[in-house]
Every structure is written in C-alpha cells, then in structure tokens.
C-alpha positions as CSV (number, residue, x, y, z in Angstrom):
1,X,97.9,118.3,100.9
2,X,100.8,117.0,103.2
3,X,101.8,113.9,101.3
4,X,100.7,114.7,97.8
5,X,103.0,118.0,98.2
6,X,105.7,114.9,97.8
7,X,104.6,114.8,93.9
8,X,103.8,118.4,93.7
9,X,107.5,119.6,93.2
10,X,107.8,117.1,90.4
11,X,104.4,118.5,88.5
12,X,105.9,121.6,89.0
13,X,108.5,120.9,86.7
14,X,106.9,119.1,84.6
15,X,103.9,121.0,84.1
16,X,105.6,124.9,84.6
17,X,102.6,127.0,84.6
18,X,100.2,124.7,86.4
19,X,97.9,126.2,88.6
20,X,97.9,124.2,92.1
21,X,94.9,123.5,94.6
22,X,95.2,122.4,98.2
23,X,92.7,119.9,99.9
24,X,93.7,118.6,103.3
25,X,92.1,115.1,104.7
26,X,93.0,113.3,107.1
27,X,92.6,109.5,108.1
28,X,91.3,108.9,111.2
29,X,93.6,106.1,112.7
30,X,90.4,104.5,114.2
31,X,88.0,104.2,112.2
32,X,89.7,104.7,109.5
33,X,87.2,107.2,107.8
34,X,88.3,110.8,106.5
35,X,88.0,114.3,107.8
36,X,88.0,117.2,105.4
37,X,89.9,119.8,107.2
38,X,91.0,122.6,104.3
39,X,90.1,123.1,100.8
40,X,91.2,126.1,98.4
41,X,91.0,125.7,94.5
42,X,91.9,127.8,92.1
43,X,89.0,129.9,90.2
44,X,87.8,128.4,87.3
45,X,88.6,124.6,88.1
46,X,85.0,123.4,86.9
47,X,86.5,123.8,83.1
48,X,89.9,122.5,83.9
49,X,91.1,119.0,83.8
50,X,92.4,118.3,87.7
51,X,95.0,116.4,88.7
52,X,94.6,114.9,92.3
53,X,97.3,113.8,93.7
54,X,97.9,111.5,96.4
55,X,101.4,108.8,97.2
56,X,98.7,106.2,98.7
57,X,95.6,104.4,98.3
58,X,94.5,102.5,100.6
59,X,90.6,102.3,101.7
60,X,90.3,105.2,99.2
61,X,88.2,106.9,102.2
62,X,90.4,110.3,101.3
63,X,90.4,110.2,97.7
64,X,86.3,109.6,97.5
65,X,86.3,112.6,99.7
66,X,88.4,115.1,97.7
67,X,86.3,113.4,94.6
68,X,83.2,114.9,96.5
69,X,85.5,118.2,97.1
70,X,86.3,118.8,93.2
71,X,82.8,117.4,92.5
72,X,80.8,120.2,94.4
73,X,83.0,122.9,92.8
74,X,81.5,121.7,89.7
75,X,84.5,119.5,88.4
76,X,83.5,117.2,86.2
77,X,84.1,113.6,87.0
78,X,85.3,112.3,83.9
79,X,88.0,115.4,83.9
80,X,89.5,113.9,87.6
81,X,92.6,112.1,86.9
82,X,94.2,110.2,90.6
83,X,97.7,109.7,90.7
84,X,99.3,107.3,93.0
85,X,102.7,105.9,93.8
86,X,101.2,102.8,95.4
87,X,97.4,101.4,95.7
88,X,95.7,98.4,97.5
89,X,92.9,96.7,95.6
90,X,90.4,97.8,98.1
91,X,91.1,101.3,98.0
92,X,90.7,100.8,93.6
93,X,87.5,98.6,93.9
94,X,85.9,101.6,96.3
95,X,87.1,104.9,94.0
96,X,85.9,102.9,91.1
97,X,82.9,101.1,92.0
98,X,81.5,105.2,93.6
99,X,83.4,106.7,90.4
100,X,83.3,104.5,87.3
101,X,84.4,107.5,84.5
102,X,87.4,108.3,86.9
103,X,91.1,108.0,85.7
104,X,93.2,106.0,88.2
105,X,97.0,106.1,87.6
106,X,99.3,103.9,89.6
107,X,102.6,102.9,89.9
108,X,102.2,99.7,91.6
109,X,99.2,98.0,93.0
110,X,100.0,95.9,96.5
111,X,98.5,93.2,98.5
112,X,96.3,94.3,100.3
113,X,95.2,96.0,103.5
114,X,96.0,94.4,107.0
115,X,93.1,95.2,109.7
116,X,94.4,98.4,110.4
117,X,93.5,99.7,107.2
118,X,97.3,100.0,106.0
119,X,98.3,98.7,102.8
120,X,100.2,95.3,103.0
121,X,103.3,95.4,102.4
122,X,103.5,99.3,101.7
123,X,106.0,101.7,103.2
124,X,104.8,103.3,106.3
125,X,103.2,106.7,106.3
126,X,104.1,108.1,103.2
127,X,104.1,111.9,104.9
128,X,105.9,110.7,107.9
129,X,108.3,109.4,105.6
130,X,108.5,112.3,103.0
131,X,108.9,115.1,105.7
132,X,111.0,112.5,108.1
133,X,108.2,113.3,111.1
134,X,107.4,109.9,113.7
C-alpha cells in the first residue's frame, strides 16, 4: 500500500478507469519476514487481470505474501503481473521459484542483498523516500 501508492498515481493516468485494491505488508526489520496488516480488493478480482505493484524487491517476503492475498480471493496466478522499479536476484529467484506462471516486470535488477536484507546498492526505503518520512 504505502510505497506502491508511489506508482499508483502513474496507473491512474495511464489506465483511467482502473479499479484499485489496497494490501498493506510490512517487513519486519528483524527477521526480515512479512506481516499482512490490511487487505481490501475490489469485487470481482478473481476474473480480472491484477496488477501488484510494489517500487522494491528484495527477499520477495512481501510480494509472496500479497501473491497468497490475490491467490485466496481466487486470482488466478498466471493473471498476477509484479511491477517493480528495482529487484535483487534473491527476491526474483524466491517469487519465481514459489510462483513459476507469474509475470515479473522490472526496471532494473541490482546486486544483491547485504545481511540486513536491503538490496545492494539500492536507494533507501523507497516509502521513506517517496513520502520524505526518517
């Protein structure tokens, strides 16, 4: 939800009479593993094609859950397309190697991750940076 509303103002142009969905997840800093915290999807996303959006990839943690969010509202896997800014090959090998008919789009694929789980060389928080919070 926070960071991905970063891209949704550009769909939103793009795409005028989109219908938009909200899932919230959050990273936990350490252990790196996600929470699900909100959800709300518009009726009659099992027959839609869904874009999920997201700025980062990184252990792909958050994306495998809102897979498993869209999933058990009956969207179809091979209907999901991700869209990222930036992705570490970690993140990519865990979405696809759990999701193989998935749709990945990136714009740039980094190093890697450091032990902290943050993508190497990467940008920071992309929602800290988005809504200039510390």
């Amino acid at each position: 939800m926070r960071a991905g509303e970063a891209m949704e103002k550009v769909l939103r142009k793009c795409c005028r009479g989109v219908r938009i969905g909200k899932i919230l997840i959050q990273r936990d800093e350490e252990t790196a593993q996600p929470k699900l915290y909100y959800s709300k999807l518009p009726p009659g996303i099992e027959d839609r094609y869904v874009l999920l959006l997201d700025p980062m990839l990184a252990t792909g943690g958050s994306v495998i859950k809102a897979i498993e969010v869209l999933m058990s509202h009956g969207v179809k896997e091979d209907k999901i397309l991700f869209l990222n800014l930036i992705a570490a090959p970690e993140g990519i090998q865990a979405v696809t190697s759990k999701y193989s008919k998935l749709k990945i789009i990136t714009g740039f694929i980094d190093q890697k991750l450091n032990e902290k789980k943050f993508i190497l060389p990467g940008l920071g928080d992309f929602g800290d940076r988005y809504f200039t919070t510390p």
